[in-house]
MIDOSE-1310 file (N, C-alpha, C; in nm, 2 decimals, decimal comma, always signed):
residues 215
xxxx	+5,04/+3,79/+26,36/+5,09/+3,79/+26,22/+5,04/+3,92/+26,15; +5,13/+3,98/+26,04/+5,08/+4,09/+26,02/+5,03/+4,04/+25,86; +4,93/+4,12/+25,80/+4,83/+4,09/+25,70/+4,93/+4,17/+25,55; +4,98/+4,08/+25,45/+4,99/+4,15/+25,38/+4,90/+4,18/+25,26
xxxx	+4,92/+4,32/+25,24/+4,82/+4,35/+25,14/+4,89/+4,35/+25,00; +4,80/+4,30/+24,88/+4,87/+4,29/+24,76/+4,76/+4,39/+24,66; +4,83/+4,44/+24,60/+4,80/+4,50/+24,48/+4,87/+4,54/+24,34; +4,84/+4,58/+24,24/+4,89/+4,59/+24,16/+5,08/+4,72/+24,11
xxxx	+5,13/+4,62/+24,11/+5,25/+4,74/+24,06/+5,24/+4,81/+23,97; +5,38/+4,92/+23,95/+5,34/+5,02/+23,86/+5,36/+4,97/+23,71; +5,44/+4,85/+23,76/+5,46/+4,76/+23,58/+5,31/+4,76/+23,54; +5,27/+4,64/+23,63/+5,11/+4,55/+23,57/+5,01/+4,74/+23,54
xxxx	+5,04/+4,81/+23,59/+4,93/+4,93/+23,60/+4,97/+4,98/+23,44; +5,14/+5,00/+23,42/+5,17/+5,05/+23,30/+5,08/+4,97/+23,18; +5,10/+4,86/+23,19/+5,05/+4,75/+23,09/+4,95/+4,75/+23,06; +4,85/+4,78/+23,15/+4,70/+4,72/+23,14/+4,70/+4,90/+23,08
xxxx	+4,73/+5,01/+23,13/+4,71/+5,12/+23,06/+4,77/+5,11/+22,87; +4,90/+5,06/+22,84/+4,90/+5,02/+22,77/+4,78/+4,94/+22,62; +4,76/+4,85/+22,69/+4,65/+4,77/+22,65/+4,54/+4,88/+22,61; +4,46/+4,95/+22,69/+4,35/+5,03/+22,72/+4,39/+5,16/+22,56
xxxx	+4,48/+5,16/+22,58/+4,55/+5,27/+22,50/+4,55/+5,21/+22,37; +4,59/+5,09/+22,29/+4,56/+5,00/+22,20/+4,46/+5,00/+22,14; +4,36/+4,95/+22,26/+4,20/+4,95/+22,17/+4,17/+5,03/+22,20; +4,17/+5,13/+22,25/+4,10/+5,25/+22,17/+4,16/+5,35/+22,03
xxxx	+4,24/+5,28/+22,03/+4,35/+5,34/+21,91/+4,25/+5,28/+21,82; +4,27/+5,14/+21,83/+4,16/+5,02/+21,71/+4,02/+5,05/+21,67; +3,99/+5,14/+21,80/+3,83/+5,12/+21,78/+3,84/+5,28/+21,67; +3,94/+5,38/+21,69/+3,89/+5,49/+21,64/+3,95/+5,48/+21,54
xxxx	+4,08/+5,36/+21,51/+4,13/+5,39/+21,36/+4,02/+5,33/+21,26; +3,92/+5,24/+21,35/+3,86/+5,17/+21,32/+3,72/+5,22/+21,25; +3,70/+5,33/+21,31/+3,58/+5,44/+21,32/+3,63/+5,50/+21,18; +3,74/+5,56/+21,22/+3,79/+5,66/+21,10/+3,77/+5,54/+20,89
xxxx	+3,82/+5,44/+20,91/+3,82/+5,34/+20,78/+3,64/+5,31/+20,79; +3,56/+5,31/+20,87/+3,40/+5,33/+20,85/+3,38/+5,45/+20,78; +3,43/+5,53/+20,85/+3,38/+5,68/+20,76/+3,42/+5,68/+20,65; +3,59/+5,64/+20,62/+3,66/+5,65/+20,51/+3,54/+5,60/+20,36
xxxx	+3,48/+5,47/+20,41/+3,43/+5,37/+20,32/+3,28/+5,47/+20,29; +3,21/+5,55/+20,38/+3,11/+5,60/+20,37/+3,15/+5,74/+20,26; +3,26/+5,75/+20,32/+3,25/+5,90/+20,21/+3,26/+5,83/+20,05; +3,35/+5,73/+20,03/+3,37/+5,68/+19,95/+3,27/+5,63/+19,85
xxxx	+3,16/+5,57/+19,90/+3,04/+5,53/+19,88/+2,95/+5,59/+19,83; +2,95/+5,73/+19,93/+2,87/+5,85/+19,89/+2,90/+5,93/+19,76; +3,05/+5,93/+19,75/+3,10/+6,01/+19,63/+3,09/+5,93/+19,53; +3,07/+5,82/+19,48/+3,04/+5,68/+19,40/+2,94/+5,68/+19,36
xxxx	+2,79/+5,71/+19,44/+2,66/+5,76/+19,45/+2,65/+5,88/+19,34; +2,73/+6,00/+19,35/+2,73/+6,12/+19,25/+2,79/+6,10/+19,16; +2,90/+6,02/+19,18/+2,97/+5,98/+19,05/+2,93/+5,88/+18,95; +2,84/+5,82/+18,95/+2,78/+5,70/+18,84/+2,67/+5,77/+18,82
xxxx	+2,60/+5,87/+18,86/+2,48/+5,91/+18,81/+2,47/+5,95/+18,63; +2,58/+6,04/+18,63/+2,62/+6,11/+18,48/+2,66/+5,91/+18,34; +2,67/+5,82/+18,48/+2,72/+5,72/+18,41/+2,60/+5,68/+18,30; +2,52/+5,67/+18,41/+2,34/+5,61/+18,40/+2,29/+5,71/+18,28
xxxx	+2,29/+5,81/+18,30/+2,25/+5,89/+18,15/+2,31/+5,92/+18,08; +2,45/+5,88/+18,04/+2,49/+5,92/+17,89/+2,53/+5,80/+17,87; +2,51/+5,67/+17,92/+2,46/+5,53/+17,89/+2,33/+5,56/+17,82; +2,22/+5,58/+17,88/+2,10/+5,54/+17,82/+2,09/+5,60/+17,67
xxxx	+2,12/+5,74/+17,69/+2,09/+5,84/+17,61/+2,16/+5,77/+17,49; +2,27/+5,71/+17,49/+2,41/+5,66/+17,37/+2,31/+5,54/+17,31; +2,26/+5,43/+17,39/+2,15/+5,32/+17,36/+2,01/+5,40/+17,29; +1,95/+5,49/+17,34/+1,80/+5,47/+17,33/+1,79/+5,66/+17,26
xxxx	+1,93/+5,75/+17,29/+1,87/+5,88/+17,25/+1,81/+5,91/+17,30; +1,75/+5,93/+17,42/+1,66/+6,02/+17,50/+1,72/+5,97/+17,65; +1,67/+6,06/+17,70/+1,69/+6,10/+17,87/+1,62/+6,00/+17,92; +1,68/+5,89/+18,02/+1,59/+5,81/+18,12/+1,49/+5,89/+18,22
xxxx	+1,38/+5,85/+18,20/+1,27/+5,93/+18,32/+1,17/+6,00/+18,19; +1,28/+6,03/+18,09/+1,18/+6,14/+18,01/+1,15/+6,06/+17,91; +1,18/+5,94/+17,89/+1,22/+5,86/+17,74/+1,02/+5,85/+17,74; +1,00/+5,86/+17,63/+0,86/+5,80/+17,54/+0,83/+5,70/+17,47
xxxx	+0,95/+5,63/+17,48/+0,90/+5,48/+17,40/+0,81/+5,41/+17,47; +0,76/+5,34/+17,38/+0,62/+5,26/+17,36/+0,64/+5,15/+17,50; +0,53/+5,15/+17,55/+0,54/+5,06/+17,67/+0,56/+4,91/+17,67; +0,67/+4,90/+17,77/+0,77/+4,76/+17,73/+0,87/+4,76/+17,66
xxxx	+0,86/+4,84/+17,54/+0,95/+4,82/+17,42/+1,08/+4,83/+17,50; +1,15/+4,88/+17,59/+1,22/+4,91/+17,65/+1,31/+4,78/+17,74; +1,23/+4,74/+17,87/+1,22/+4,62/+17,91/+1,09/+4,58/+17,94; +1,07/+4,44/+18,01/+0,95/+4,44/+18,08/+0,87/+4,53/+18,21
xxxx	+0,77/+4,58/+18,22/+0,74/+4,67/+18,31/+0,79/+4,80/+18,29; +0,80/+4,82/+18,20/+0,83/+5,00/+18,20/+0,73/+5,07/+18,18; +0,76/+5,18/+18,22/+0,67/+5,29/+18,26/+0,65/+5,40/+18,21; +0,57/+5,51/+18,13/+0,61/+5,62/+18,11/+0,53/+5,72/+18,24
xxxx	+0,60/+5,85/+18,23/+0,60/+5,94/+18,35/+0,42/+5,98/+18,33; +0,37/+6,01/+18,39/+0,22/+6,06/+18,39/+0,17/+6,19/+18,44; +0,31/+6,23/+18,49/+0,26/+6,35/+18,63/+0,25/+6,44/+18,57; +0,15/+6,52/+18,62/+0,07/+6,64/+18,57/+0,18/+6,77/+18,58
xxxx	+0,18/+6,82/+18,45/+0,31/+6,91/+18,37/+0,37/+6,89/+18,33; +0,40/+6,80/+18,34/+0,51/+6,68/+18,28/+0,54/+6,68/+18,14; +0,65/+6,68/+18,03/+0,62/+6,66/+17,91/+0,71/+6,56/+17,90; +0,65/+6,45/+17,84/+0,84/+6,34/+17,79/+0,88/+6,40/+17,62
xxxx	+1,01/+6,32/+17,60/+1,10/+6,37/+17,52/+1,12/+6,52/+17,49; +1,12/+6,59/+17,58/+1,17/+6,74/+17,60/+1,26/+6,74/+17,63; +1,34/+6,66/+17,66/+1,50/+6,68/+17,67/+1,55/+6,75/+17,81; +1,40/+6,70/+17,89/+1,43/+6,74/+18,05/+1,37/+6,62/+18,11
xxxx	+1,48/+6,61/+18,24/+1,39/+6,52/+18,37/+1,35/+6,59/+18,45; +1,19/+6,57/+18,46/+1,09/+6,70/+18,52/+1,08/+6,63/+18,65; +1,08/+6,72/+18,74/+1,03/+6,63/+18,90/+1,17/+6,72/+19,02; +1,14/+6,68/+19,14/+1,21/+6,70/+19,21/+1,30/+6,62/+19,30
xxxx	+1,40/+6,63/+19,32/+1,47/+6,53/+19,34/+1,47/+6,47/+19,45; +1,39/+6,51/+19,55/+1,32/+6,44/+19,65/+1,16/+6,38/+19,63; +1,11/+6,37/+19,55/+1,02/+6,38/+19,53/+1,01/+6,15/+19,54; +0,84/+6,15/+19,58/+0,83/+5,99/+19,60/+0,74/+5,95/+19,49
xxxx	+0,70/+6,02/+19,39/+0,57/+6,01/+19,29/+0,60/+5,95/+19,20; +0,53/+5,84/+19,19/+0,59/+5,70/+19,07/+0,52/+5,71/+18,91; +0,50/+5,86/+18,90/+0,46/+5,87/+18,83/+0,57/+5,98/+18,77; +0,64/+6,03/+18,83/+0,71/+6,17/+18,78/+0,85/+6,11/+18,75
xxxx	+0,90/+6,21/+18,62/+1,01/+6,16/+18,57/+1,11/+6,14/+18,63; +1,18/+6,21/+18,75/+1,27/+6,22/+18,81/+1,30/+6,07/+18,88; +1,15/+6,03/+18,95/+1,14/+5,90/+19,00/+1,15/+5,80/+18,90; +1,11/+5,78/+18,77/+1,09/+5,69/+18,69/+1,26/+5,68/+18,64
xxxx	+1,32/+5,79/+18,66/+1,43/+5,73/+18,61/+1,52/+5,67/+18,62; +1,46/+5,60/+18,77/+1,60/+5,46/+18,87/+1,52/+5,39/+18,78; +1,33/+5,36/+18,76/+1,32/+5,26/+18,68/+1,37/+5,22/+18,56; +1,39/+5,33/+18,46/+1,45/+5,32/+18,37/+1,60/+5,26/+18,31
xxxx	+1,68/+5,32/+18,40/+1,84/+5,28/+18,44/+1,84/+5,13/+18,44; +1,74/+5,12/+18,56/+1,77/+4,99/+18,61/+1,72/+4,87/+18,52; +1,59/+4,91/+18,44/+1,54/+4,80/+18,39/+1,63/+4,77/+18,24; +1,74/+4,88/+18,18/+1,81/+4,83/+18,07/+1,96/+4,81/+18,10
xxxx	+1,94/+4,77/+18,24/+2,08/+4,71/+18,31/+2,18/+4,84/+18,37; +2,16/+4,94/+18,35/+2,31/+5,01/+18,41/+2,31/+5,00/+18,54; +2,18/+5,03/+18,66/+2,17/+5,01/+18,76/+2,09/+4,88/+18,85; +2,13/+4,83/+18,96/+2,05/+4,78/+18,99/+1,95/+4,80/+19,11
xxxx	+1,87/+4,71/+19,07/+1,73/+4,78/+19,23/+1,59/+4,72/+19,14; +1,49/+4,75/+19,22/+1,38/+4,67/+19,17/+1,34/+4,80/+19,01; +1,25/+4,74/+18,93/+1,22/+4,80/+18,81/+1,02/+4,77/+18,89; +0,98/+4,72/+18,96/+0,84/+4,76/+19,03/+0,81/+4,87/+19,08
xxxx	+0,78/+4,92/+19,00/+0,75/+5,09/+19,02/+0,57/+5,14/+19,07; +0,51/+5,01/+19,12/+0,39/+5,03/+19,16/+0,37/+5,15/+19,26; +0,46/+5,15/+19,34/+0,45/+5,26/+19,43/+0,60/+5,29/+19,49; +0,63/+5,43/+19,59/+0,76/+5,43/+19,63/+0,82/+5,32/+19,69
xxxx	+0,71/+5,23/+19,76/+0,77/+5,09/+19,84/+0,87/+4,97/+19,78; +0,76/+4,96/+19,68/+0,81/+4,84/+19,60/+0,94/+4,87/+19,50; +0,92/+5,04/+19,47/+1,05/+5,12/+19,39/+1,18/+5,10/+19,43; +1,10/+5,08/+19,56/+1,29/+5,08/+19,65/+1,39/+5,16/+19,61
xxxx	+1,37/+5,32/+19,62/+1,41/+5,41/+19,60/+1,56/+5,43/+19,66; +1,65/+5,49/+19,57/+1,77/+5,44/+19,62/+1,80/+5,54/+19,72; +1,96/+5,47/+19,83/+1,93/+5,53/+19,93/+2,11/+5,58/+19,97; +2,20/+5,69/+20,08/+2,22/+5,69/+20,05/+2,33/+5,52/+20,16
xxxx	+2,50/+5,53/+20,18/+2,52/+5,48/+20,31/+2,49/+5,51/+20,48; +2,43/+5,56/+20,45/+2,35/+5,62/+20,61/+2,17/+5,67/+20,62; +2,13/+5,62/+20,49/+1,98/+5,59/+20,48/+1,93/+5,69/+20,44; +1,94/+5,80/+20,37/+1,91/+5,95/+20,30/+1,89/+5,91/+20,16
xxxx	+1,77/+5,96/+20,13/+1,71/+5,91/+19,97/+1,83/+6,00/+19,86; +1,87/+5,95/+19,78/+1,93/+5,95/+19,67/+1,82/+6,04/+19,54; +1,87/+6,17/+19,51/+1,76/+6,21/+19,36/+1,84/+6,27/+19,26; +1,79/+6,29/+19,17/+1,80/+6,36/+19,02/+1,69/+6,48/+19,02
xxxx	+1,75/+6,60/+18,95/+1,67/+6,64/+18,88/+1,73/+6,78/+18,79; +1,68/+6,83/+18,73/+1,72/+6,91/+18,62/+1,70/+7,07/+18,65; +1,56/+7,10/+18,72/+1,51/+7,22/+18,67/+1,42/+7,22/+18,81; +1,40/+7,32/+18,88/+1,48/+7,44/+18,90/+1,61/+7,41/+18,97
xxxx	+1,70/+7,49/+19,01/+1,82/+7,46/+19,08/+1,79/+7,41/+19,20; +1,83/+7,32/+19,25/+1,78/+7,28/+19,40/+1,87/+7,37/+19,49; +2,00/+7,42/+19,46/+2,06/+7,50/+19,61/+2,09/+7,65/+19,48; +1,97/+7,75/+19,55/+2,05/+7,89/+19,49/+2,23/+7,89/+19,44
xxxx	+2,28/+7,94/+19,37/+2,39/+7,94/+19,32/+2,48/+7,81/+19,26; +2,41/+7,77/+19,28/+2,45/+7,61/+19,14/+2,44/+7,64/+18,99; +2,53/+7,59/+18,90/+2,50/+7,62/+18,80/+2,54/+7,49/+18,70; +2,45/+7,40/+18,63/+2,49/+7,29/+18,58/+2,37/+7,25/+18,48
xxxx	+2,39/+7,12/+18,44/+2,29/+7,09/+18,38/+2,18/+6,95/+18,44; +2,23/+6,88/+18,52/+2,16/+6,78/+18,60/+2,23/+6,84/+18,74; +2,18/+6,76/+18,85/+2,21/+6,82/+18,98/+2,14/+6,67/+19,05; +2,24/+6,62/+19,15/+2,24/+6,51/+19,22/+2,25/+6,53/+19,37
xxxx	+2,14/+6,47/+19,44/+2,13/+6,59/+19,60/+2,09/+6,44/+19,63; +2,15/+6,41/+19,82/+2,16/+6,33/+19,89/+2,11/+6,38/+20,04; +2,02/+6,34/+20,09/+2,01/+6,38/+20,24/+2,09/+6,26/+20,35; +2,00/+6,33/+20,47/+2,05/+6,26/+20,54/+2,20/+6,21/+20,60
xxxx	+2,30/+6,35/+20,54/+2,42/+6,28/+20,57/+2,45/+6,39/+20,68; +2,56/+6,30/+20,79/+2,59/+6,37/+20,88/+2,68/+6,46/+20,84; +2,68/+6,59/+20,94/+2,79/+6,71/+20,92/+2,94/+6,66/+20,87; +3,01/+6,55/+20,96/+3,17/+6,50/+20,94/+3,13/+6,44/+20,84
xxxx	+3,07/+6,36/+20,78/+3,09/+6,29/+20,65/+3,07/+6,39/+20,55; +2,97/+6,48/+20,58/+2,94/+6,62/+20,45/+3,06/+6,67/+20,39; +3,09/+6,69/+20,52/+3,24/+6,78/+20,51/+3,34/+6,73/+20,43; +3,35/+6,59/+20,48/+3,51/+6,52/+20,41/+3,44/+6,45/+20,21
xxxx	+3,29/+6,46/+20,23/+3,25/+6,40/+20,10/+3,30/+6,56/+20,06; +3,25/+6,63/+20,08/+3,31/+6,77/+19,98/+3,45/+6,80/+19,96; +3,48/+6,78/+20,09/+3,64/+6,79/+20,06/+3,73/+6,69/+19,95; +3,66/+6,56/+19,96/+3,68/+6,49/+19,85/+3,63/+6,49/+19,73
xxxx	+3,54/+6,54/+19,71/+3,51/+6,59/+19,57/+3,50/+6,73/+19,54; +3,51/+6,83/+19,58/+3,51/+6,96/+19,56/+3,58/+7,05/+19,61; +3,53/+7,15/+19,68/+3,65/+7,23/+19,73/+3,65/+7,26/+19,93; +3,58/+7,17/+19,96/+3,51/+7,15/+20,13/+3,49/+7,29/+20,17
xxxx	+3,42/+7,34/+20,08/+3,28/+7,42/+20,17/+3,16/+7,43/+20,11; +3,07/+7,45/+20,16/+2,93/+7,43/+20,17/+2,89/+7,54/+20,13; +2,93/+7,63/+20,04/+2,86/+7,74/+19,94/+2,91/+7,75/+19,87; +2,98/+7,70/+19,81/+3,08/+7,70/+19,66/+3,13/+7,60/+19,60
xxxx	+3,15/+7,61/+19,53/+3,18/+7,48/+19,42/+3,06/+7,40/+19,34; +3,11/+7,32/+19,31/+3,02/+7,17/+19,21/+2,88/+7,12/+19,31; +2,98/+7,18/+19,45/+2,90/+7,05/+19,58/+2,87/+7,17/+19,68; +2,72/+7,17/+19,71/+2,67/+7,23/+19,81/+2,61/+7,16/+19,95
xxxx	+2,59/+7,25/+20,01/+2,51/+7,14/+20,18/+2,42/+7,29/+20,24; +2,31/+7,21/+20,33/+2,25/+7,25/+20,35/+2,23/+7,19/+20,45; +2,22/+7,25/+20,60/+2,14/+7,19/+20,74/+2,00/+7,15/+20,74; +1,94/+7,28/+20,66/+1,83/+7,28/+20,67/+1,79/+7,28/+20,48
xxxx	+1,69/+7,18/+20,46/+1,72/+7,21/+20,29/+1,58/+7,32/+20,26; +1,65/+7,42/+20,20/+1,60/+7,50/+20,12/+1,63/+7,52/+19,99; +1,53/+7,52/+19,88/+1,56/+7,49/+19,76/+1,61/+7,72/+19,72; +1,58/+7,77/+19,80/+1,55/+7,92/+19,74/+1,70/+7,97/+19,79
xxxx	+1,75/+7,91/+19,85/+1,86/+7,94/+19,96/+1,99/+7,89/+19,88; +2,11/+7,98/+19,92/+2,25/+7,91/+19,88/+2,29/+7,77/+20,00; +2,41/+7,77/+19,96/+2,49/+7,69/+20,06/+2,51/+7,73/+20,18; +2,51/+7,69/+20,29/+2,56/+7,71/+20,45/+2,63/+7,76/+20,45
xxxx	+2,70/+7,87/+20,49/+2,82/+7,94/+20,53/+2,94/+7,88/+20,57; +2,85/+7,81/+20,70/+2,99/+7,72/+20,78/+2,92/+7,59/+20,78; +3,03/+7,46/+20,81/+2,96/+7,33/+20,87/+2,93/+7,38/+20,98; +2,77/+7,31/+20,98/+2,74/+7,28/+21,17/+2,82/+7,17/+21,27
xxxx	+2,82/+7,24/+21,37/+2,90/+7,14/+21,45/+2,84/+7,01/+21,44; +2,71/+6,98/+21,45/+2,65/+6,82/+21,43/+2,53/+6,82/+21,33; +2,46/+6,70/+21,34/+2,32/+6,70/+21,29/+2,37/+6,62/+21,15; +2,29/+6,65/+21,07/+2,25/+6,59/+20,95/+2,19/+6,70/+20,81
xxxx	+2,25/+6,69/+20,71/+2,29/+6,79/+20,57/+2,24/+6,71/+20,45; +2,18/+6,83/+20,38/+2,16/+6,74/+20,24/+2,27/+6,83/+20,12; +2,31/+6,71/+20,06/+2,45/+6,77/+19,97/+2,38/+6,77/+19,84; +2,40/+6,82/+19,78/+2,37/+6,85/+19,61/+2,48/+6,86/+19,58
xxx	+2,48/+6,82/+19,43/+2,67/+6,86/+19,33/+2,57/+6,86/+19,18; +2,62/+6,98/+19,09/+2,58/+7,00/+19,00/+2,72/+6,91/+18,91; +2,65/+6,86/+18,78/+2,66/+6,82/+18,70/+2,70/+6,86/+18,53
């Protein structure tokens, strides 16, 4: 008897390539509507900030982070800034926008936001831990600050910088809010952050960027 051998035809081969060809269509359209929601998120991040201070300012007349009212008068647990050089009701939020000091204006001012409702997040400002400093969709701290420019050639009056974001989301978050490049416009990036330095010339092929957008 002779042995027949069975294997697959060119149909069943079409198909299952078919198939193969499907999900990975799914997984990358799938990929792409992740990113979609990240840039989204991110640009939402820069876009409520200006919300948060000409909220407070409309309520209370002073700058959150910089405000000097009497302690508590505000909400419970409030805080005024303590950090050395610091002046409140100057009509600046002093501090750096990376900065973790729960004492400096820049930091006090998620407490602030948050403790008369615009934002939410803890108002426990005992230390950065309990601050729960905001963050951004891909885990890059979220800051404020006013003075000095954070990216050479910005030119505004507040300035909102995010790290931690990858190159392809940098790119398409600028592209979506600005003009998608990384030395000009509202919105800058940086591979490596330097506060003395402009914007990046080009995107890097990979890694991780901190964006600033002046205000």
């Amino acid at each position: 008897m002779k042995n027949q051998q069975s294997g697959f035809t060119l149909v069943e081969i079409a198909i299952v390539l078919v198939i193969i060809g499907l999900l990975l269509g799914g997984v990358l359209k799938g990929q792409e509507l992740i990113n979609s929601a990240k840039v989204k998120n991110m640009a939402n991040d820069f876009r409520t900030v200006p919300i948060f201070i000409y909220g407070y300012q409309d309520k209370f007349k002073r700058l959150p982070g910089d405000d000097d009212g009497a302690n508590d008068s505000r909400f419970s647990g409030y805080k005024k800034a303590t950090a050395s050089g610091q002046t409140q009701k100057n009509g600046v939020i002093e501090g750096l926008w990376n900065s973790s000091d729960v004492t400096s204006e820049n930091v006090l001012f998620w407490q602030h936001v948050r403790g008369v409702g615009l934002a939410s997040g803890s108002i426990d400002f005992t230390s950065s831990t309990t601050a729960s400093l905001p963050t951004n969709a891909e885990g890059g701290r979220i800051g404020i600050q006013m003075t000095p420019v954070p990216i050479t050639g910005m030119s505004g009056t507040y300035y909102v910088c995010s790290e931690n974001i990858s190159t392809k989301t940098a790119q398409q978050l600028d592209t979506t809010v600005d003009d998608g490049k990384p030395d000009s416009g509202t919105m800058r990036a940086q591979a490596t952050y330097d506060s003395t330095k402009g914007g990046d010339s080009t995107w890097p092929a990979s890694g991780s960027m901190v964006v600033c957008m002046s205000m």
